[in-house]
C-alpha positions in Angstrom: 101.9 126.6 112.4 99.7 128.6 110.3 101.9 129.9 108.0 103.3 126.2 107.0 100.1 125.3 106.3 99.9 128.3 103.9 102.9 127.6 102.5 102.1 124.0 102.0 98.9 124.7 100.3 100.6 127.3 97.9 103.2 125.0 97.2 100.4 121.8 96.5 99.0 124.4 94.2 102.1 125.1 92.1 102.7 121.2 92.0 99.0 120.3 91.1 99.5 123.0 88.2 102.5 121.4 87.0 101.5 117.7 87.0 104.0 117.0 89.7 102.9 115.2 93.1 104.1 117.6 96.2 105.8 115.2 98.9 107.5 117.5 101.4 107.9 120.6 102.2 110.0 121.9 104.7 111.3 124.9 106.1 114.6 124.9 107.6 117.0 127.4 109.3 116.4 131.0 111.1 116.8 134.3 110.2 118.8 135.0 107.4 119.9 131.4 106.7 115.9 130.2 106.0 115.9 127.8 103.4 112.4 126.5 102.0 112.9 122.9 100.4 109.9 121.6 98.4 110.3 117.7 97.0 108.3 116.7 94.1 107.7 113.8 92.6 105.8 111.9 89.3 105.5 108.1 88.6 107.3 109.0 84.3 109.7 111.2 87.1 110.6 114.5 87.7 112.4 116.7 85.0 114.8 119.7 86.4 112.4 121.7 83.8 109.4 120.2 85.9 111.2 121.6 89.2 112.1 124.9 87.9 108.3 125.1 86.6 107.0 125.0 90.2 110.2 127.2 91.6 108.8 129.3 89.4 105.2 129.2 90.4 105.8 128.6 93.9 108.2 132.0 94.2 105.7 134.2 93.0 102.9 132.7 95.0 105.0 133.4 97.9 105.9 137.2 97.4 102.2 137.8 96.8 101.3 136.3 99.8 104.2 137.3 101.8 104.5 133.9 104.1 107.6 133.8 104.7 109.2 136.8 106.7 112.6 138.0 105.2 114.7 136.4 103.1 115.1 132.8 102.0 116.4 130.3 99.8 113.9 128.0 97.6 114.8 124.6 96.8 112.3 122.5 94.6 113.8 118.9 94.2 113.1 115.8 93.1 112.7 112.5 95.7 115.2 110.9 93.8 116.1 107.5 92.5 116.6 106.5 96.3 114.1 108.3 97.7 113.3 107.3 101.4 109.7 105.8 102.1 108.2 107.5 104.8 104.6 106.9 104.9 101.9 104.5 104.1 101.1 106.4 100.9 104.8 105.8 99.5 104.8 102.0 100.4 101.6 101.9 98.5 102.9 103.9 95.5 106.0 101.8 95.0 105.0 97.7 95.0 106.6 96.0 92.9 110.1 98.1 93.5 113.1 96.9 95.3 113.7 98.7 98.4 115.5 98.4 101.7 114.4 98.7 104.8 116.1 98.6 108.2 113.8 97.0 111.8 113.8 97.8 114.6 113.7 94.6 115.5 115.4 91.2 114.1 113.8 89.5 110.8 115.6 86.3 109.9 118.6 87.2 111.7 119.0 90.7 110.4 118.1 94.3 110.8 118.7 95.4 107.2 117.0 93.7 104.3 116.2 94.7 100.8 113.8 93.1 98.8 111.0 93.5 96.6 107.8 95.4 97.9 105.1 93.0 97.1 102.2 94.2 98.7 101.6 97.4 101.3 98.4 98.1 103.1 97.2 100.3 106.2 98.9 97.7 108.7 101.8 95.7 106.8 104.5 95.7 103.9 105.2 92.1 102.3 108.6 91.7 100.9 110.2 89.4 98.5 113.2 88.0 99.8 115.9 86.4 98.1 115.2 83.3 101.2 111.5 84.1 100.4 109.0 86.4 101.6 108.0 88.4 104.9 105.2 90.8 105.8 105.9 93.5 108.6 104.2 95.8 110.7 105.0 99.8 109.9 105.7 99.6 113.5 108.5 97.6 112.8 110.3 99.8 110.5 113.1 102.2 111.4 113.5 103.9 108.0 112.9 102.7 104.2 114.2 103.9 101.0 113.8 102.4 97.4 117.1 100.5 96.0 118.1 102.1 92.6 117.8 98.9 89.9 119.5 99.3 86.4 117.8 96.8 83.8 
């Protein structure tokens, strides 16, 4: 859609402004229940000052533009502590983190494992097991998220 696109790019330019990393943006609901949720994100983290900073940005961008057609709700977030990992980009951004992951298929006897992220490339994470270490395919992954670690 057109108009995602727009909103995307306004909402990468109220990020990129504010030193925070734009990771999604979706646009949820019909009618009068619309409800546009924008998740940011920063290696130091994300401050709720950081996410009312782009709110801010963000909202007027969009009633200049007019992008969205009647009303909505804006929702800037952070990923969080246990933010899920869905692409190649996240894997890359978070080796050396504990995460855990769930396969589609078996690994040692399991479909859920949590470990350390290793390494991630275009093809394959590695993980650090507690048994010792495996490397898997993307392909092979249902759905990731990083596993919150108090030191």
């Amino acid at each position: 859609m057109k108009a995602i696109r727009a909103i995307r790019d306004a909402a990468e330019g109220a990020a990129r402004r504010r030193g925070v990393e734009l990771l999604e943006v979706e646009l949820l609901g019909e009618g009068a229940r619309k409800v546009l949720r924008v998740t940011v994100d920063r290696e130091s983290g994300v401050s709720i000052d950081d996410c009312a900073a782009v709110s801010r940005d963000l909202g007027a961008a969009l009633d200049v533009e007019d992008l969205i057609v009647g009303r909505y709700v804006l929702e800037v977030t952070s990923a969080g502590l246990d933010r899920p990992l869905k692409d190649k980009k996240d894997y890359m951004r978070n080796v050396g983190k504990l995460i855990k992951i769930v396969t589609a298929v078996k690994v040692e006897g399991q479909n859920s494992l949590v470990g350390r992220l290793t390494s991630a490339d275009d093809d394959y994470i590695s993980l650090e097991l507690a048994g010792g270490s495996v490397r898997l395919p993307y392909a092979d992954i249902s759905r990731a998220r990083l596993e919150i670690e108090i030191k």
